[in-house]
C-alpha positions in Angstrom: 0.0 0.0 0.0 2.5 2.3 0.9 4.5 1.5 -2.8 1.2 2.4 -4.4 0.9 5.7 -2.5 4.6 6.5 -2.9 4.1 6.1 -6.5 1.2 7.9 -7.2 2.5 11.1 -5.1 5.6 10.4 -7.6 3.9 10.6 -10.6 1.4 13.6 -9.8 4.7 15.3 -8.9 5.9 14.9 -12.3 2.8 15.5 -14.1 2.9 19.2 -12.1 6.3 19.6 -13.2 5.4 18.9 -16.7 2.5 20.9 -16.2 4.7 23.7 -14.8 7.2 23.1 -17.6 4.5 23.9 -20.5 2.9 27.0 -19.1 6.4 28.5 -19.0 6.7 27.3 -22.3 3.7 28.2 -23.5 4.7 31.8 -21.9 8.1 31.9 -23.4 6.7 31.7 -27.0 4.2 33.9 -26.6 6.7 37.1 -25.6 8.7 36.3 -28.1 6.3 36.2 -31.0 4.9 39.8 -29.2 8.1 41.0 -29.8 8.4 39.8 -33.1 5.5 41.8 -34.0 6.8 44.8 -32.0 9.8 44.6 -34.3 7.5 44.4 -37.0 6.2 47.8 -36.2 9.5 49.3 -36.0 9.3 49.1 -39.8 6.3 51.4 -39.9 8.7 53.9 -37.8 11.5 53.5 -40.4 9.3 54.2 -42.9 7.9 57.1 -41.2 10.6 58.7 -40.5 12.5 58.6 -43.4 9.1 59.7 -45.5 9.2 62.8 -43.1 13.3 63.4 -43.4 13.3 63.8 -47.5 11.6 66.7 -49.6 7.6 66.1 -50.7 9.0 65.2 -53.9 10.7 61.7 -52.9 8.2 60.3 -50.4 6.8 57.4 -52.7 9.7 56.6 -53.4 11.3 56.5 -50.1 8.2 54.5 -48.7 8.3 52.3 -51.8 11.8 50.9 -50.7 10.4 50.3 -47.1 7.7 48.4 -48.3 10.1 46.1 -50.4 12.8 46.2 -47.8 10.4 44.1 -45.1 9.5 41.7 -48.4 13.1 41.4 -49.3 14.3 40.6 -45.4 11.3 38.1 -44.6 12.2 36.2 -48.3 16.0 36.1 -48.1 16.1 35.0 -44.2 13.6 32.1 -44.9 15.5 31.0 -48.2 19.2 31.5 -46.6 19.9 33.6 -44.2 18.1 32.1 -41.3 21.1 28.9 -41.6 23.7 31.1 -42.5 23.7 33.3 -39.2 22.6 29.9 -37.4 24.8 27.2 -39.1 25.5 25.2 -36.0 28.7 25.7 -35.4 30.6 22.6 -33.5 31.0 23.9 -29.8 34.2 25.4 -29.2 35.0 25.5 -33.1 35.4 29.6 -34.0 33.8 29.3 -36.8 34.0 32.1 -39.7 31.2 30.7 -42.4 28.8 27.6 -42.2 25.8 26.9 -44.1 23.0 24.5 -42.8 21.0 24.6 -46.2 18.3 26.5 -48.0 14.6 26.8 -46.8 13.6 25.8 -43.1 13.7 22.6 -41.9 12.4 22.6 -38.1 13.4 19.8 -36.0 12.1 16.7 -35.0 8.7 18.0 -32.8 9.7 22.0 -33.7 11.8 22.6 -30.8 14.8 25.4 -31.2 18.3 24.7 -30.1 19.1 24.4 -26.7 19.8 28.3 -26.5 15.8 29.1 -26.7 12.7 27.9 -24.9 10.5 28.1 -27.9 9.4 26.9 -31.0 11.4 27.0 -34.5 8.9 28.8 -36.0 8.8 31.9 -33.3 12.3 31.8 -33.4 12.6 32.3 -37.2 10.0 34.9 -37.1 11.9 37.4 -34.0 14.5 36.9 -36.0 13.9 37.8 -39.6 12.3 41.1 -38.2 15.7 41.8 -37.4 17.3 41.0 -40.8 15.8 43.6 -42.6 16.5 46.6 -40.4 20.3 46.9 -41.5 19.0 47.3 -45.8 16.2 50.0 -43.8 19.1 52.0 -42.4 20.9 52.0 -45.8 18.0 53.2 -47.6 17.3 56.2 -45.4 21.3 57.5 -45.5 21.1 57.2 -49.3 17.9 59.0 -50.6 16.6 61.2 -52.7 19.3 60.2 -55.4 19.7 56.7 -55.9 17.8 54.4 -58.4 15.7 52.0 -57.6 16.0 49.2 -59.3 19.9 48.6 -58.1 19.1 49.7 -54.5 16.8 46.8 -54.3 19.1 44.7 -55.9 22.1 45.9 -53.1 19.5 45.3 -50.3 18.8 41.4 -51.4 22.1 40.6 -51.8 23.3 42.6 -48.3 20.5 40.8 -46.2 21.2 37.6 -48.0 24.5 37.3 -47.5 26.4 40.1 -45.4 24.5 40.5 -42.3 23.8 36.9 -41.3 27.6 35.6 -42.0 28.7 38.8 -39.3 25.2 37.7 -37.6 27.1 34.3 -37.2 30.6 35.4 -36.0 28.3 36.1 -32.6 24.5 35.5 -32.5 25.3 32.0 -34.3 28.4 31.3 -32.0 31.0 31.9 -33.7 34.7 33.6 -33.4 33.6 36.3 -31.8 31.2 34.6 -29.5 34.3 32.5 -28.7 36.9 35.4 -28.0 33.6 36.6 -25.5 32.5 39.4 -27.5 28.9 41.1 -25.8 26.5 42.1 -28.1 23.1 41.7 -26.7 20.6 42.8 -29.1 22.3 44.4 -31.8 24.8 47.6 -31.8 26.9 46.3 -33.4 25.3 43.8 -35.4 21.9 45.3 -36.0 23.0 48.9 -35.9 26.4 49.4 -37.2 26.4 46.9 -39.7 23.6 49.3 -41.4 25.4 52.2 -40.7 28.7 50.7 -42.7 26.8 50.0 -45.3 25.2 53.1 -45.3 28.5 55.3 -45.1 29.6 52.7 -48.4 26.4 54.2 -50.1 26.7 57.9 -49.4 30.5 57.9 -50.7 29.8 56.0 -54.0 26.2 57.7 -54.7 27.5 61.2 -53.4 25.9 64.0 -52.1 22.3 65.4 -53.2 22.4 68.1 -55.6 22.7 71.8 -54.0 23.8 70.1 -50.5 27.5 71.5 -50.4 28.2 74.8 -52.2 30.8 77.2 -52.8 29.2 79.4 -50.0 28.8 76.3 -47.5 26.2 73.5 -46.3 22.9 74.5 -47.8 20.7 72.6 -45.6 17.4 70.8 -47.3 14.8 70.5 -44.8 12.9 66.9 -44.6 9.1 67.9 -45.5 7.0 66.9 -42.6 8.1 67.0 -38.8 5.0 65.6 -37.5 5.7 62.6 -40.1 9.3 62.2 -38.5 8.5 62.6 -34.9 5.7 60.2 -35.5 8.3 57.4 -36.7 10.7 58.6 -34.2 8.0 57.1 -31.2 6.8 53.9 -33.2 10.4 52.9 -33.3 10.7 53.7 -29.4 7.7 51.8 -28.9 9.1 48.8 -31.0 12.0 48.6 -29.0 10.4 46.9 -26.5 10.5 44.1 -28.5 13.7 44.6 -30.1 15.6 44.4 -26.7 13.0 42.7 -24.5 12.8 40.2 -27.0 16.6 39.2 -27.1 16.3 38.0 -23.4 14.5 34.7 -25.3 12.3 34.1 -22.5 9.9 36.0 -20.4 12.2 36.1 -17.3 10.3 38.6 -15.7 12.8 40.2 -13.7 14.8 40.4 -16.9 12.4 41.8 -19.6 11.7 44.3 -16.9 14.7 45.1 -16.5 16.0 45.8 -20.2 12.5 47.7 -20.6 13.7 49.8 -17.8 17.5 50.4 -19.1 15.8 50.8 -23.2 13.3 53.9 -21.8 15.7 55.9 -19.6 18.5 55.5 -22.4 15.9 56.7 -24.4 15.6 59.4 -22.6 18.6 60.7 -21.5 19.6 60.3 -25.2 17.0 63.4 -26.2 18.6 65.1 -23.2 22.1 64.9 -24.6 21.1 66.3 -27.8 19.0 69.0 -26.6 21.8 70.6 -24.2 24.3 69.7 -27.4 22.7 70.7 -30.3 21.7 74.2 -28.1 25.2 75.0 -27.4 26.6 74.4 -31.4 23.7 75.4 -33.2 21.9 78.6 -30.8 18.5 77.3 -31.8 15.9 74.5 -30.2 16.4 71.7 -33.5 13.6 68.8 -33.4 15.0 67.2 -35.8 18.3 66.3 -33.3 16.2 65.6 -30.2 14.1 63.0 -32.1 17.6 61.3 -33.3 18.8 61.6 -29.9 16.0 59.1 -28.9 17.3 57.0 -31.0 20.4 57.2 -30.4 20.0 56.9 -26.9 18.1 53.9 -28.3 20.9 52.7 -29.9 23.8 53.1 -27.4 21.5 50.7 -24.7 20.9 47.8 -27.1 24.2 46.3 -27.0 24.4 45.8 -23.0 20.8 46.3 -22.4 20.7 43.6 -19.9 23.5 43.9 -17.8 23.3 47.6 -17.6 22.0 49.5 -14.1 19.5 52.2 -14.3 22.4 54.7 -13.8 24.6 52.8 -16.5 21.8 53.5 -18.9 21.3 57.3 -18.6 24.7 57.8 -18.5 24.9 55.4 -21.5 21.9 57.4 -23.5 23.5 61.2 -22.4 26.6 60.4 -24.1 25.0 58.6 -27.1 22.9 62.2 -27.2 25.6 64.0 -27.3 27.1 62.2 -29.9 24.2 63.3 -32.3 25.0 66.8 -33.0 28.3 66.4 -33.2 28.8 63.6 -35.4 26.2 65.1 -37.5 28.8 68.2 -38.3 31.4 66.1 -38.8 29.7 63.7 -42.1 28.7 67.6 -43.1 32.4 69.0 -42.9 33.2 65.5 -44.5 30.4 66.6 -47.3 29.0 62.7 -46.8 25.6 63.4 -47.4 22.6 61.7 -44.8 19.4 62.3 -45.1 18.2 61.1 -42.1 20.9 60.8 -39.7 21.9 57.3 -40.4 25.1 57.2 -39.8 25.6 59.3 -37.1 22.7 57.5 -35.1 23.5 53.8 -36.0 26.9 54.0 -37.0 28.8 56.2 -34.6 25.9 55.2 -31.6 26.4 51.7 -32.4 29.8 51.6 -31.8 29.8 53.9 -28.6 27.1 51.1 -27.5 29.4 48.2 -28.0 32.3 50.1 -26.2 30.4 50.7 -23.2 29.6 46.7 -22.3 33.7 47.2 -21.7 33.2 49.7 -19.5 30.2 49.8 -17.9 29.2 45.9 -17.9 29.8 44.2 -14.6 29.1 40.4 -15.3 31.5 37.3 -15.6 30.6 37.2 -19.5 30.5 41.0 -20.5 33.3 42.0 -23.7 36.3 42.8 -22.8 38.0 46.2 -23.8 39.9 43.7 -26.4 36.5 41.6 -27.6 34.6 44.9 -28.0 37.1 46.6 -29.9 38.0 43.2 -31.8 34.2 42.4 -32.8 33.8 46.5 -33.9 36.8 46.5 -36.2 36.2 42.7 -37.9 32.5 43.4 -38.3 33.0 46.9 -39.5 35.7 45.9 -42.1 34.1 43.2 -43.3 30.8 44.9 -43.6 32.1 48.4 -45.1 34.1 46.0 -47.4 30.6 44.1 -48.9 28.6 47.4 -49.4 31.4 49.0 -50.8 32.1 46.4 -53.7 28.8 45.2 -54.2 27.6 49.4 -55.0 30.5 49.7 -57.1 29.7 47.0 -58.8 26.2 48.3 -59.3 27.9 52.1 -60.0 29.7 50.4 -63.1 27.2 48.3 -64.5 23.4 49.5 -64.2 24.5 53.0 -62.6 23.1 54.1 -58.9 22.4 57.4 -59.6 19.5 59.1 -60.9 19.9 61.7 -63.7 20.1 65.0 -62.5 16.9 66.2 -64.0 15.1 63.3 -62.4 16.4 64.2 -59.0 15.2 67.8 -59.8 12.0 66.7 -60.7 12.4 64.0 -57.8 12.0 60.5 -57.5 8.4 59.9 -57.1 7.8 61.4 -60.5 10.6 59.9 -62.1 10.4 56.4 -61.0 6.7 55.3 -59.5 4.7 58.3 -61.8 3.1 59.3 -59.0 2.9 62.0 -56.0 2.7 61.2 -52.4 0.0 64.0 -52.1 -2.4 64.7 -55.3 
């Protein structure tokens, strides 16, 4: 009798477990395919933004590439890039390039790897609403002169290919992951690797027309503020999920946590432009606030989780103040942005990646070495890609528009149609 009870207490003790087990499952997936879809609406803010940065004229076509960008990313990632940036690397082998195959093949029952409480397909899903971000950055840094046709071209081939094999050196434990290189959610290999690419673009495509003069910097105003400030808070809002999401589970005291350290960089990133951009410029600029948000935005994501409140702000201020400053200096270089790219993904990002180093305090944060190591390899080899694959395009279908289409502007001259009748 007392077998039979001892059994049955045994096996209702495992069934709870097992019932315990799923609901934190069942939890687990559920955040991250929320996320996912908060990622998904970063998108939206991309393509609000950047429609609000350029002149009436080129706001089809602007929102026309953000529309294809999303497509592009979601294709590419399903048909490769998913296995190239998660090849399954042999433990311990510093791996440089794998390839597990085209398509997706879940396995056996749908599970992810052992990294991940969830299922294949959520995992796929967060992920691709990553891929497509870098081509996004690239697209606002270069408009309102470049054609079409081989910017589309550029982006499939970037997303395909470039950022899932840097992807790999960390997210898919590779080199880097091995030297112990901290990236959490993407500074560096979100963030800068668009803001290479980017800074490949602007030199090859060159400056708009009228931007630098014999008397100075002629500034062209974007056409809507209300447009960019709009996009400017979707993307804050989506980077809940962009960061919260990387924790890959719903640890509560974690997602709270990097939702904490995400707002107040945030934050104190609008701060650090504001005083900045007052002192330079004598004059209350929107425009820098709104991409000292997200730069702020962009200095937390790399350390996002190992980062105390007062880390953060300190983290975001300095990422503010960055802003204004490195805005000057593309301007003095005459490298033509838009939208701030560069100076919010590029130089951010790698202010970001530093700061693990020197503000992380946990046995697996980057070293001064791994962060400076994984910044240099991924920015070479990025800057590298872009660089060859636009010349390529330069040489052979041209990326340039013809100077009476840019004139005219792009959502005449390419789509035949105006963003407002």
């Amino acid at each position: 009798m007392q077998n039979n009870t001892m059994t049955d207490v045994m096996a209702a003790a495992v069934k709870a477990q097992e019932s315990a087990d799923y609901a934190q499952f069942m939890i687990n997936n559920l955040w991250i395919l929320v996320a996912a879809a908060l990622v998904f609406i970063m998108h939206l803010g991309f393509a609000t933004l950047e429609a609000g940065f350029v002149q009436k004229k080129n706001v089809v076509n602007i929102l026309f590439k953000n529309s294809m960008i999303i497509a592009i990313g979601l294709m590419t990632y399903c048909l490769s890039g998913f296995n190239l940036m998660y090849p399954g690397f042999a433990e311990g082998s510093s791996g440089y390039f794998a390839f597990a195959g085209f398509g997706l093949t879940p396995p056996e029952g749908g599970m992810t790897a052992e990294y991940a409480d969830y299922t294949y397909w959520s995992d796929f899903i967060f992920q691709a609403m990553f891929a497509a971000t870098c081509a996004t950055i690239v697209s606002g840094a270069v408009a309102e002169r470049i054609k079409l046709i081989p910017f589309l071209i550029f982006a499939t081939l970037f997303v395909a290919i470039s950022y899932p094999i840097t992807g790999a050196w960390k997210w898919g434990g590779g080199w880097l992951d091995a030297m112990g290189f901290y990236d959490f959610a993407g500074s560096t290999i979100v963030h800068s690797v668009g803001g290479w690419a980017a800074l490949a673009g602007i030199i090859l495509v060159g400056p708009r027309a009228g931007k630098y003069t014999k008397r100075g910097i002629r500034p062209i105003q974007g056409h809507s503020m209300p447009l960019a400030a709009i996009g400017v808070f979707l993307l804050f809002f989506g980077w809940f999920g962009f960061n919260g999401g990387s924790v890959l589970s719903a640890d509560p005291e974690l997602v709270s946590l990097v939702f904490v350290t995400t707002a107040m960089a945030a934050a104190a990133g609008a701060i650090g432009a504001f005083f900045t951009s007052f002192i330079m410029f004598r004059t209350y600029d929107l425009s820098m606030v709104l991409n000292g948000i997200l730069g702020g935005l962009v200095g937390i994501t790399a350390g996002a989780d190992i980062m105390s409140v007062t880390d953060s702000i300190i983290i975001g201020l300095i990422a503010g103040i960055i802003i204004p400053i490195s805005v000057t200096m593309f301007d003095k270089l005459k490298l033509d942005d838009p939208v701030g790219a560069t100076s919010v993904h590029l130089a951010c990002g790698i202010w970001g990646t530093l700061a693990v180093a020197i503000f992380g305090d946990c046995d697996d944060c980057g070293t001064y070495g791994a962060q400076i190591t994984g910044i240099i390899a991924i920015g070479v080899f990025t800057f590298l890609f872009a660089f060859i694959l636009f010349f390529i395009l330069k040489v052979t279908l041209g990326i340039r528009v013809h100077e009476d289409e840019e004139e005219t502007g792009l959502d005449i001259g390419e789509h035949e149609m105006a963003a407002y009748a």
